[in-house]
N, C-alpha and C positions, 0 to 999 in steps of 0.2 A: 254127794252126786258130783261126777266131774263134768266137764265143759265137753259138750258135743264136735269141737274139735280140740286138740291137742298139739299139733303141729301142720305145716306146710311146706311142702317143696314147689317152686314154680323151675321149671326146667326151662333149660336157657341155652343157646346156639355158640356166643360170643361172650365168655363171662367177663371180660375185661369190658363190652361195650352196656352189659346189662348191670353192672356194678354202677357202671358210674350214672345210669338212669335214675338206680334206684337210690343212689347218695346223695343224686341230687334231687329226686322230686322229695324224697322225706329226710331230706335235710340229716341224715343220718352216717354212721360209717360201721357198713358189713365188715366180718372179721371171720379170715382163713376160719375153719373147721377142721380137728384134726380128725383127717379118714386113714390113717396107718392102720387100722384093723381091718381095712379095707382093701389093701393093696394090689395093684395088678386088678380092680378092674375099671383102672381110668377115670374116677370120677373125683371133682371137683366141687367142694361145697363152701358160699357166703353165706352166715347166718346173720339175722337182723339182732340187733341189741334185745335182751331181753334178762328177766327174772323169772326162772323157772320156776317160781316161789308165787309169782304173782299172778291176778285174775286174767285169762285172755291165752291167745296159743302164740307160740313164736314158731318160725320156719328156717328155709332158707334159701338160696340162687342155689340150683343145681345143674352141671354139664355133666351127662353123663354119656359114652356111646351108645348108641342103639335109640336113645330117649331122643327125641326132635321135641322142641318147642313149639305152640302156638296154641290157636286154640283147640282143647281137646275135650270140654264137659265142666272142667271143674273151673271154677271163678272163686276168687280169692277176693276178700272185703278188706281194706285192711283203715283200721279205726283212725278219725283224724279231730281235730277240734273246731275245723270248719274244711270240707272237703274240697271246698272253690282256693283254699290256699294253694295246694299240693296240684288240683285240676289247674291250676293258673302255671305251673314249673314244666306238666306235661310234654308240652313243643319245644322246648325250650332245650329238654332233656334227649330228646330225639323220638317220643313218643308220640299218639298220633291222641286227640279226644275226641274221643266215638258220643257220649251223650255227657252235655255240661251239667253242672250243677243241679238237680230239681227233686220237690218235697215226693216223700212217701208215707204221706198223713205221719199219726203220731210215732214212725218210727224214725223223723228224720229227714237226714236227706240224703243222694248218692249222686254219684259221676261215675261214668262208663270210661275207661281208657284200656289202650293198647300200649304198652310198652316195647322197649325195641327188638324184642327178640318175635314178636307178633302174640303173646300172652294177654288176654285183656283180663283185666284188675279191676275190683269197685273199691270206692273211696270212698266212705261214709260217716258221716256227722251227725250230729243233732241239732246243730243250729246253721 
């Protein structure tokens, strides 16, 4: 049985201003995507570190034309080891925190953020 998701794209306005939110709230570094198979129709991809081997889905920053960012339905969780770490980099990064830190019985706990492109993101932990 596979994993209920498999990958995510968050589309983004400014990819140079949403790279460096998201390098910095998870402490991470995106890495070019080669889209050459894609050519001519404009679109730009960061993907987040990952092992396509491994449990969980990886995604990436996408500019794409015609695509606008913000919020549109879907919310993106992304796993953290305590989510008040990453919620604490939020301002800091240029992003705005919609709801801090708090418990969802025994699944945990989450933070509401917006990012800069106006996407908002959960950030979820277990402890």
């Amino acid at each position: 049985m596979n994993n209920a998701i498999g990958w995510f794209e968050i589309y983004v306005d400014n990819m140079p201003r949403a790279k460096a939110f998201y390098e910095a709230v998870f402490d991470i570094e995106l890495s070019v995507l080669d889209m050459s198979h894609m050519e001519g129709m404009g679109m730009e991809m960061l993907g987040y570190p990952s092992d396509m081997e491994a449990y969980g889905a990886s995604g990436a920053l996408v500019q794409m034309p015609g695509v606008a960012a913000g919020v549109g339905g879907t919310l993106v969780y992304f796993s953290c080891n305590d989510c008040a770490i990453e919620q604490a980099r939020v301002e800091a990064a240029g992003g705005k925190v919609e709801h801090e830190k708090f418990p969802i019985g025994e699944h945990g706990f989450i933070s509401m953020v917006y990012d800069t492109e106006g996407n908002m993101i959960g950030l979820h932990s277990m402890a």
